[in-house]
N, C-alpha and C positions, 0 to 999 in steps of 0.2 A: 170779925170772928166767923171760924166756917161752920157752920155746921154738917155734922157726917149725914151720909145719907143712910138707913135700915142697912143697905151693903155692903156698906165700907163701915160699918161697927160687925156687923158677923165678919165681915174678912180678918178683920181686929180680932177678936174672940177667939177665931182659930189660930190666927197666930199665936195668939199668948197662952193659947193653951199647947203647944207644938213646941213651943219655947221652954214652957214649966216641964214638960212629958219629957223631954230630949238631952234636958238643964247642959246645954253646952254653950259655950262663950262664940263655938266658930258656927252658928247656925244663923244665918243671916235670913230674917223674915222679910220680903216685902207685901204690902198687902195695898190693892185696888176695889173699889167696888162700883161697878158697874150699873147695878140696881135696873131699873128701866132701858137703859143706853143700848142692851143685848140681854135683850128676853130670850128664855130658853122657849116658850111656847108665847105665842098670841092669844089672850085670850077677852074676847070680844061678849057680851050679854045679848041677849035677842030678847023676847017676850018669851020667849018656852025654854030659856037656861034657869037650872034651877039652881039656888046657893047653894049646894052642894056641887055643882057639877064644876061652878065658875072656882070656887075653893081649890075646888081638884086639878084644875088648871094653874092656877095662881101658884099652887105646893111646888110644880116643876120648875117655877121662877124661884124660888125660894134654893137656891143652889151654893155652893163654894165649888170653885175650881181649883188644885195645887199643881202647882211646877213645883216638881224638886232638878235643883243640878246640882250636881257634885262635884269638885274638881278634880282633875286627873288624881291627882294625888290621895284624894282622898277618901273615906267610905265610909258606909252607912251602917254602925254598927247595931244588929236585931239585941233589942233585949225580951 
């Protein structure tokens, strides 16, 4: 049994909320999560970091990235 990592259940989340928002049958989701693997910031504690600051750091890891591609044929209709 796997267990999802915090990242790969938000990648989830977006998906299925993209999926519910867009209700099309041709919108094919894939989703990854990286979690740790590709931090967007480093962020390291010293004696003089304060919970707030380390927080504030950790929120920038806290990200989703989207690729969309479309096929030639196809398009993205605005609602």
């Amino acid at each position: 049994m796997k267990i999802s990592s915090l990242s790969e259940l938000r990648a989830q989340a977006v998906a299925d909320a993209l999926q519910q928002k867009l209700a099309t049958d041709k919108l094919i989701v894939q989703t990854e999560g990286a979690g740790s693997m590709e931090p967007a910031a480093s962020c390291s504690s010293t004696p003089t970091t304060s919970k707030s600051e380390l927080e504030q750091c950790h929120r920038k890891n806290r990200r989703i990235e989207i690729h969309i591609q479309l096929g030639q044929s196809e398009k993205l209709a605005k609602s």
